[in-house]
C-alpha positions as CSV (number, residue, x, y, z in Angstrom):
1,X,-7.4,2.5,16.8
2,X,-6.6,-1.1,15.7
3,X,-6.4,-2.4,12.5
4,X,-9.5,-4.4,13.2
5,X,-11.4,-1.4,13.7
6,X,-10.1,0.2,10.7
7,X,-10.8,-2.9,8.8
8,X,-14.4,-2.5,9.9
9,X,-15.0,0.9,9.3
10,X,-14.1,0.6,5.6
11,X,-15.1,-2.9,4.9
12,X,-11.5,-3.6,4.3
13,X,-10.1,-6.8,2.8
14,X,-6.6,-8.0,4.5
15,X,-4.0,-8.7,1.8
16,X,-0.9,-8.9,3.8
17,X,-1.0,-8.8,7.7
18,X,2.0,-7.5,9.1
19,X,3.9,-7.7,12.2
20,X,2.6,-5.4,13.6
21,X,-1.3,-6.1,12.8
22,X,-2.4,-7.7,16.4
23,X,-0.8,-4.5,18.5
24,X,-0.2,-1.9,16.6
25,X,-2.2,1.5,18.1
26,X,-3.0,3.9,15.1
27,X,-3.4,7.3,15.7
28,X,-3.2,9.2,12.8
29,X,-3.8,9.0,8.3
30,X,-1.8,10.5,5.8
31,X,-3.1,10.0,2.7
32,X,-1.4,10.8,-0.9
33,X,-0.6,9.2,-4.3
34,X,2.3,11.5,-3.8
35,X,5.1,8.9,-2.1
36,X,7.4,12.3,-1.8
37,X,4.9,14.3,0.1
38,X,4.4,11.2,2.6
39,X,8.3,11.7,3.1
40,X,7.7,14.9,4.8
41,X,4.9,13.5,7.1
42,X,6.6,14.4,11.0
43,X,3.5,11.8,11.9
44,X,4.1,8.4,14.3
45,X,1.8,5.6,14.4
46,X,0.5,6.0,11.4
47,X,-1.2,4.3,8.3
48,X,-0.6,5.5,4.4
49,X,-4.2,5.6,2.4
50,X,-3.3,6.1,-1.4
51,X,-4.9,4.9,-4.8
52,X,-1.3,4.2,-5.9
53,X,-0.6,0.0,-6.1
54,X,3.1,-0.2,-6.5
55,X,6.1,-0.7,-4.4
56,X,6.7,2.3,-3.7
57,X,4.2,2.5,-1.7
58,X,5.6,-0.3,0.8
59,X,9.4,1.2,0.4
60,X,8.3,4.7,1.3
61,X,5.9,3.0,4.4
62,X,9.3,1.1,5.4
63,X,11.5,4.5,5.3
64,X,8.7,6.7,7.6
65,X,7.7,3.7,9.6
66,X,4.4,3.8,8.4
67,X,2.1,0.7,10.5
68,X,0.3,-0.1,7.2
69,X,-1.6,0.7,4.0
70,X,-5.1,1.1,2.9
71,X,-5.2,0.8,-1.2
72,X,-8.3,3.2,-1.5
73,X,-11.0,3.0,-5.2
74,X,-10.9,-0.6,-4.6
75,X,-7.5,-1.4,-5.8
76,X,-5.4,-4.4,-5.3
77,X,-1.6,-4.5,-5.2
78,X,0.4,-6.1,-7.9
79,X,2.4,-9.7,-6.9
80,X,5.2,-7.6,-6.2
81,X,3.5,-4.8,-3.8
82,X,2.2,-7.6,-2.0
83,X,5.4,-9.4,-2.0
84,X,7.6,-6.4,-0.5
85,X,4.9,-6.1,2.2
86,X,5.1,-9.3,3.2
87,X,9.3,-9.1,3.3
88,X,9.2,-5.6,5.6
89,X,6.0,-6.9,7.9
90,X,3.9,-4.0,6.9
91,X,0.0,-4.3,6.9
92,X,-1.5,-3.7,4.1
93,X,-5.5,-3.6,2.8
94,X,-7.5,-3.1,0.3
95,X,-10.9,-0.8,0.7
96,X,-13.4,0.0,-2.1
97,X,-14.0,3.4,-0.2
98,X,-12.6,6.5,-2.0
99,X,-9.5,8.4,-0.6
100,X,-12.1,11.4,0.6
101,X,-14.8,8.8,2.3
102,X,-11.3,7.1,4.0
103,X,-10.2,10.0,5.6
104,X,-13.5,11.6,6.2
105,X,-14.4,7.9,8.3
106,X,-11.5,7.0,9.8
107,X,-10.6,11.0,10.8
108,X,-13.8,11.4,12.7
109,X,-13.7,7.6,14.5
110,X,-9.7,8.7,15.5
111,X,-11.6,12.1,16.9
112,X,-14.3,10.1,18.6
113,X,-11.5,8.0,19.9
114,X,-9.4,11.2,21.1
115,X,-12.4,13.2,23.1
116,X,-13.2,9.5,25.1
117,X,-9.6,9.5,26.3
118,X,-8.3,11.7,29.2
């Protein structure tokens, strides 16, 4: 999944577009306001959906190598969210989608995506 087809399936605005926005493959979600249980996530190529708009959000993406972040309820990121994303190259978007109707979309597109592969 690219972050063009994310950005479609939840009507997504763009805010920061990192460096790895044209190739980056997504395969999984983790979503939490909880930065501390995102920590534990064993996950690669991965995106971070939360309702939490701070910098934490882009230091703990940095530290598990998350690809991006979806700001679920329609929330934007302060100056200084946006900033920090822009400084580690991490994507980062905006949805007005709740966390449940995030995962619930993207979870069964990513399963779509999974049974058309071999």
């Amino acid at each position: 999944m690219t972050f063009d087809d994310i950005i479609r399936a939840l009507s997504c605005t763009v805010v920061v577009r990192g460096t790895a926005f044209e190739t980056a493959g997504i395969k999984s979600l983790v979503s939490s306001d909880l930065m501390s249980d995102v920590l534990t996530t064993t996950e690669e190529d991965f995106i971070i959906s939360t309702s939490l708009n701070s910098e934490q959000v882009v230091r703990t993406a940095d530290i598990v190598g998350a690809l991006g972040i979806v700001l679920v309820n329609g929330k934007y990121p302060q100056d200084a969210m946006r900033r920090l994303a822009e400084e580690h190259g991490i994507t980062l978007l905006s949805t007005p989608m709740d966390a449940y109707r995030v995962c619930f979309t993207l979870g069964c597109a990513m399963e779509s995506r999974g049974r058309a592969s071999p």
